[in-house]
C-alpha positions in Angstrom: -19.6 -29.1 -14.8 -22.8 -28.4 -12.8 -21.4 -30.0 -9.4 -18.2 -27.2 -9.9 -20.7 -25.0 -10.6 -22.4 -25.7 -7.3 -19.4 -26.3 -5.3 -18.0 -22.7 -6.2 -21.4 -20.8 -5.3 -21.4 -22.6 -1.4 -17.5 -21.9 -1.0 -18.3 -18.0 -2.4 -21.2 -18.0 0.6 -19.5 -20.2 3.0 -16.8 -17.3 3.1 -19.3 -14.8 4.5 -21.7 -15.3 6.8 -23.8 -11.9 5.7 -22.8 -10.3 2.3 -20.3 -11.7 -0.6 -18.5 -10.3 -2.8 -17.6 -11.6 -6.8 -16.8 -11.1 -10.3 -19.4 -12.7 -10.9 -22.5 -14.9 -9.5 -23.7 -18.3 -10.4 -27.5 -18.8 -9.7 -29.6 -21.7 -10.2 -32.8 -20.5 -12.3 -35.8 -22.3 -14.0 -35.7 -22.2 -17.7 -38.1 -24.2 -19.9 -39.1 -26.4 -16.8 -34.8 -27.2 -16.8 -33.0 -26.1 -13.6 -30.0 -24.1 -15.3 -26.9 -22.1 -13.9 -26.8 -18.7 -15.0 -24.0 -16.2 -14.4 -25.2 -13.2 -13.3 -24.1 -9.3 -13.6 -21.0 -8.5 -10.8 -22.0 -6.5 -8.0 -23.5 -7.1 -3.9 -25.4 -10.1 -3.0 -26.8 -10.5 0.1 -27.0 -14.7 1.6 -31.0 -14.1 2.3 -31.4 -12.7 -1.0 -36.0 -13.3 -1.6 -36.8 -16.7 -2.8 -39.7 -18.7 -4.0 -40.3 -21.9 -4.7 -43.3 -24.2 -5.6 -43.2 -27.9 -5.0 -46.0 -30.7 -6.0 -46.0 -33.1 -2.8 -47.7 -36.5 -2.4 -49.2 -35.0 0.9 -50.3 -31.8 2.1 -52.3 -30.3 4.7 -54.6 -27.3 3.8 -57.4 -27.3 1.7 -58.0 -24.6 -0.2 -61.4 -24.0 -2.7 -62.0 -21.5 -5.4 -58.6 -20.2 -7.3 -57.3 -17.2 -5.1 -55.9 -18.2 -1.5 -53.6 -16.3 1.2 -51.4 -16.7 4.0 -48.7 -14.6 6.1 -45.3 -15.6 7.3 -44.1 -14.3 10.4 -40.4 -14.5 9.9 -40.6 -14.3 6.2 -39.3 -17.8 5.6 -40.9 -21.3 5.8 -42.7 -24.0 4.3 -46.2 -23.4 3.2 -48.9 -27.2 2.5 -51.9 -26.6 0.6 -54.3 -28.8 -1.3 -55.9 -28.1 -4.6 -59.3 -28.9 -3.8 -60.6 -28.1 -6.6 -62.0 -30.5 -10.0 -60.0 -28.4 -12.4 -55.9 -28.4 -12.9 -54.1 -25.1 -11.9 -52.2 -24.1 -15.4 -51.1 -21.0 -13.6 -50.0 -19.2 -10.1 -49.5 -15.5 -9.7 -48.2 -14.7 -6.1 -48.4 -11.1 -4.6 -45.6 -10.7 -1.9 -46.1 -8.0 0.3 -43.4 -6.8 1.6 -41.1 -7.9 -1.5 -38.0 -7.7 -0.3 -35.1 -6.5 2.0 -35.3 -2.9 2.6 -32.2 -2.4 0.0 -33.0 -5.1 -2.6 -30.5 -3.3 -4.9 -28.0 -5.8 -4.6 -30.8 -8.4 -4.0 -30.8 -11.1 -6.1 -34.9 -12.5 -6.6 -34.7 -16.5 -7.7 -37.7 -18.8 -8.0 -37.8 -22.3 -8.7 -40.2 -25.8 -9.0 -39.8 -29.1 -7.5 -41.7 -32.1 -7.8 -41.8 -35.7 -5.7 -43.0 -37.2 -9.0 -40.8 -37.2 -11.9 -42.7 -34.7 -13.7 -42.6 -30.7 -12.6 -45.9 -28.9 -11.8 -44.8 -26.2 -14.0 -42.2 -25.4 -16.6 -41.1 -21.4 -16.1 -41.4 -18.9 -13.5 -41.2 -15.3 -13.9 -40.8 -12.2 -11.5 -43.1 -9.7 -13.6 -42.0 -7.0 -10.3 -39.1 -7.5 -8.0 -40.5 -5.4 -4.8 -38.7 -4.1 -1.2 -39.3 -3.4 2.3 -42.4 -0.5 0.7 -43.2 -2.2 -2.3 -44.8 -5.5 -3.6 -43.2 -8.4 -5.7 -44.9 -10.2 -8.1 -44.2 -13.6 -10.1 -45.9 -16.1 -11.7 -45.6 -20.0 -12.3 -46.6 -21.2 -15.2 -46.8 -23.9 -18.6 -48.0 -27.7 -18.7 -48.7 -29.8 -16.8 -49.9 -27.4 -14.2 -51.0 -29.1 -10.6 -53.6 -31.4 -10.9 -56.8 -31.3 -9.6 -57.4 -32.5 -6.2 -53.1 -32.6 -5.6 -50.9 -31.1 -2.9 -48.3 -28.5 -3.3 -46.3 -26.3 -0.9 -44.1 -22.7 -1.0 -41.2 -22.2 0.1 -40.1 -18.7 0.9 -36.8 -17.3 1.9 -34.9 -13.9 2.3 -38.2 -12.0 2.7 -39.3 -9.5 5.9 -41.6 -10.5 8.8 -44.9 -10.0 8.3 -45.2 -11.1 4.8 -48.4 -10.8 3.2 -48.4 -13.7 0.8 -51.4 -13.6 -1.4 -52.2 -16.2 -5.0 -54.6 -16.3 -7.5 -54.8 -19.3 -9.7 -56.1 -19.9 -13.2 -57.6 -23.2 -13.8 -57.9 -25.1 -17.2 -60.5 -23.7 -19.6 -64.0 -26.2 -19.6 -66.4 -25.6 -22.2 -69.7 -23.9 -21.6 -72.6 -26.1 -20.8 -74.5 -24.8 -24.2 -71.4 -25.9 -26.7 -70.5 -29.5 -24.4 -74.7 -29.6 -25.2 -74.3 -28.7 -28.9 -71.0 -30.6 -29.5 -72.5 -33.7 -27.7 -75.8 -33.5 -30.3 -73.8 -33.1 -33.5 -71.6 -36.2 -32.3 -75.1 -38.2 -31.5 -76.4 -37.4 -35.2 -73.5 -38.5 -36.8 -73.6 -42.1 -35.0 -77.3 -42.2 -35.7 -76.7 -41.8 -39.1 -73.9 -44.4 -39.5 -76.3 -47.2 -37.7 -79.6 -46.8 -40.3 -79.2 -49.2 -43.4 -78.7 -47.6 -47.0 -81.6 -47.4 -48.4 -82.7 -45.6 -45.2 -80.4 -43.3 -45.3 
């Protein structure tokens, strides 16, 4: 059912080369880290509607430190490498696009999406917490376990956006416990193992 699914949506845009026309609209979308097809409201969609999508890679090419990180695309499409290089997963990515969309994103429709080379996805949902045009920013966020690894490559893959775009992320890491409670927690665990090695009567 998924392949009709998918053979439908390229014969609705293979019949138009810049707006189509339906009842209705079947769109991939990431649901519980499961890429599902959805049926979406009737109306205008455009073929370049704004897309995102985030894609662990065994190899990438530009180190970033530090959890925020930017870059612009000059066409608005394209394939963006990065490496985390930092010692702590990434659980989440917010990305600020700037401009958001086509300059009528009315009948825009916003999709984002993960993809992995390993078996397992970086993350399990996305969400578009602003869906932004030509004046205006869009905003949405990746997120749920695993999260990229430390130390791992990714990319981003835009599409359907304006030139210029002004693509800008903040991460948020796992949480590490402060030095003072690794200290305390480390103690309390030392004590307890002391205890358990002195004889009986000692004790």
């Amino acid at each position: 059912m998924k392949i009709l699914y998918a053979l439908v949506l390229c014969a609705l845009v293979g019949f138009s080369s810049h707006n189509l026309f339906a009842d209705a609209v079947q769109l991939e979308e990431l649901i519980n880290g499961q890429n599902v097809w959805v049926t979406l409201k009737p109306g205008q969609a455009v073929d370049t509607d704004p897309r995102i999508l985030v894609r662990r890679l065994r190899r990438g090419s530009v180190p970033f430190s530090g959890y925020s990180f930017s870059f612009t695309s000059g066409t608005g499409d394209g394939t963006f490498d990065f490496f985390n290089d930092n010692p702590r997963p990434l659980y989440e990515l917010t990305f600020t696009i700037t401009p958001g969309g086509p300059a009528d994103s009315i009948g825009a429709l916003f999709a984002c999406g993960v993809g992995s080379d390993y078996r397992i996805l970086p993350f399990s949902d996305c969400l578009f917490k602003q869906e932004g045009d030509i004046e205006s920013t869009t905003v949405v966020s990746f997120f749920g376990r695993p999260g990229l690894p430390a130390f791992s490559h990714f990319a981003i893959d835009l599409q359907g956006f304006p030139s210029n775009t002004l693509v800008s992320a903040v991460a948020t890491p796992s949480a590490v416990p402060e030095p003072a409670t690794t200290a305390l927690f480390l103690t309390g665990m030392g004590a307890l193992l002391w205890k358990r090695r002195l004889p009986k009567s000692a004790a």
